[in-house]
Steps between C-alpha positions, in 0.01 A plus 500: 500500500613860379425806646609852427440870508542763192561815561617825358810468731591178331599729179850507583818415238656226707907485425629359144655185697453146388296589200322288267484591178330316173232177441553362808409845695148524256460147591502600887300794457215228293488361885432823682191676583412805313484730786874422591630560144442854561767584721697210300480750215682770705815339536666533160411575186646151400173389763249687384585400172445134588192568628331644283626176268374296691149634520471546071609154325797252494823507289373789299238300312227696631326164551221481774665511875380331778644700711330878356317684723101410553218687605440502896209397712394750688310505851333743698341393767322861677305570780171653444487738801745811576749545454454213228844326583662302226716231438661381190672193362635435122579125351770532230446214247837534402665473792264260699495715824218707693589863542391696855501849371527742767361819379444910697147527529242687236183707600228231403149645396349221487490107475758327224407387172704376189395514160659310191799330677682893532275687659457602785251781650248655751189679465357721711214757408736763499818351330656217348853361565668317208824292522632396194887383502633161559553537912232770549748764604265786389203600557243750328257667598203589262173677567240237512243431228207703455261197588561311850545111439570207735644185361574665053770373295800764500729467227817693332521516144840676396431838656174476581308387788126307414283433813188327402162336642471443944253794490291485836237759494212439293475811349845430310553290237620159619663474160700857533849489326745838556824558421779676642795672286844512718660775273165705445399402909179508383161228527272450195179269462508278266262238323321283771607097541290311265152422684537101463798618774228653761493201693844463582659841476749492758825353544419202724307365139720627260839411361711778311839481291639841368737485219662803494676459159165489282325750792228250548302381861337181486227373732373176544219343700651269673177267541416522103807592342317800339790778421469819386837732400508852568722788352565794627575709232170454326342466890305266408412068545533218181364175526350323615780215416447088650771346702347232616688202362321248239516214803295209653545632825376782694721784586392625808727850542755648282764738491726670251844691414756568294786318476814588309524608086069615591412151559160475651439178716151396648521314811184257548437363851288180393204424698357609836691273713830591299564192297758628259674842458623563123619780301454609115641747282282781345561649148555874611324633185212265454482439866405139417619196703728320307696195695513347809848552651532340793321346773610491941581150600219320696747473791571873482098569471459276855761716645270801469236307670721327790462577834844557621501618846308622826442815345392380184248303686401772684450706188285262331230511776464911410557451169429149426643277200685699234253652202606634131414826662728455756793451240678815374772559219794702452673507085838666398769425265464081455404455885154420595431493902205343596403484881213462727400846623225431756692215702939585458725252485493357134681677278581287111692710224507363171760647209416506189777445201609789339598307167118500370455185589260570779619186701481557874689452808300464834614546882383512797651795741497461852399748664781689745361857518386431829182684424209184469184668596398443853128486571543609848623847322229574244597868536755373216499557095744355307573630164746294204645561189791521264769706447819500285811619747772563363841579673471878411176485684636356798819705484270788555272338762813408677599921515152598594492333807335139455665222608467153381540178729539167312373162600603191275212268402530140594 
């Protein structure tokens, strides 16, 4: 078992003595957790060198490395009453550790949410706070929409913020989209959500993938697989498109995002009792399902379901046995994290080639954040997604105070 802390204060150049120099110091650096290659980097130039080799490829063929840096897990777990305490914890894929990150504490407005795997934010009715880079170092504060909503589906779209549907007076319109402009700072309505959406506008029914590149937001019902794209240029809602896979069996919930080179992939949870979780990739410009890419292994599915622990136990008597509602996903790059929200514990990432095969690679995670949700504490919100850290973004976490205490996984 490894433990450590990183700090800014570990940014020193150590002495030049009993260097190591060439393949066999990338090879080393292949072996070591991406929070310590930071102050690795600052010991030479001959060091940094190697490590930023050993994050891009092998032997200069630019071929795939297993060793490149993957999108994070994050965690929030957040209490719901003031001061609204927080903790957070990070799994690096790459490096198979949990991360403690120890950060100074921000004015919350309100509870947590995450949008999209990026996002992060809090409405209140007189502001919302958006958080938008990989460790969530800044925070900004927005004037809040001109319509109060509860539980809408928040989303950033290149420069512009869209906050749509969770409408809870019933003199608005539950289907209310605006849209907020970061370099004008200013809201606009836009065209409502598509009526067949009226039932489920809200984020706890809806799934959403942004692709910046094309400056598109897609939304899916995640009991139907009804999806509807929006663009904000034209403010206004296409579709509506079918996801729902041509299969014999039932998809219960789904979920979507992009993955890398605009790849859209449908997750299907199959049946009510969760029988089979499998994911598909979607042709970005017909938005038609076109092949089944890969499907969890049963023993991986039962390991969702198992009752682990006391705690678990415990949980499943408030919550009972795990539901496709209960599930929740997280999408970047080639990773796909899926996890049981409701109970803890579970966590099963699943990586998808990058060669166009669409062949996929399942695991299950255990779970060493520390944070499973204790039902003696339901004054407790937990909040995941993803994130791609790189060392520049932890170089400058690292100088504004946060401090990051690694556990190894086992």
């Amino acid at each position: 078992m490894r433990s450590m802390e990183v700090t800014g204060d570990n940014l020193l150049t150590p002495e030049d003595s009993n260097q190591i120099h060439g393949d066999i110091l990338e090879s080393i650096f292949n072996h070591v957790p991406l929070v310590d290659l930071v102050p690795a980097s600052y010991v030479t130039k001959s060091w940094k060198l190697a490590v930023s080799t050993s994050l891009q490829g092998v032997g200069g063929r630019r071929r795939r490395c297993p060793n490149r840096i993957k999108p994070w897990l994050l965690i929030y777990t957040q209490n719901t009453r003031f001061p609204h305490s927080t903790t957070a914890h990070a799994y690096d894929p790459r490096s198979h550790v949990w991360i403690e990150i120890h950060e100074p504490s921000i004015k919350f407005i309100s509870a947590l949410r995450s949008s999209h795997s990026t996002l992060l934010y809090m409405l209140s009715p007189s502001s919302l706070s958006l958080s938008y880079d990989p460790l969530h170092l800044t925070w900004h504060h927005i004037k809040a929409p001109l319509i109060w909503r509860i539980d809408p589906i928040v989303a950033m779209v290149g420069k512009r913020v869209i906050i749509a549907g969770g409408t809870c007076d019933f003199e608005d319109d539950p289907l209310a989209v605006e849209m907020y402009d970061l370099e004008t700072c200013k809201w606009e309505m836009c065209e409502s959500m598509p009526a067949i959406l009226r039932e489920s506008a809200s984020s706890t029914w809806l799934s959403i993938a942004v692709n910046s590149n094309k400056n598109k937001m897609l939304v899916v019902e995640k009991s139907t697989g009804v999806a509807y794209s929006f663009d904000p240029s034209i403010k206004a809602w296409q579709g509506p498109y079918h996801l729902r896979p041509q299969t014999t069996s039932t998809i219960s919930h789904c979920f979507i995002g992009f993955a890398n080179h605009d790849r859209l992939i449908f997750v299907g949870i199959i049946g009510d009792d969760i029988k089979s979780i499998k994911l598909w990739e979607v042709d970005g410009e017909s938005l038609e399902v076109f092949r089944e890419i890969g499907e969890m292994p049963k023993q991986l599915v039962e390991r969702m379901k198992v009752i682990s622990s006391e705690d678990d136990a415990e949980n499943m008597i408030y919550f009972g046995m795990p539901s496709p509602s209960s599930i929740g996903v997280s999408l970047m790059d080639d990773l796909v994290y899926i996890y049981i929200s409701s109970v803890g514990g579970a966590i099963i990432m699943c990586e998808i080639s990058g060669d166009g095969s669409g062949a996929c690679s399942w695991t299950s995670v255990k779970n060493m954040s520390g944070i499973d949700i204790d039902r003696c504490k339901l004054t407790q919100g937990t909040v995941l997604g993803c994130s791609r850290v790189g060392l520049d973004d932890l170089d400058k976490a690292l100088r504004e105070s946060r401090k990051f205490h690694v556990k190894e996984t086992v």
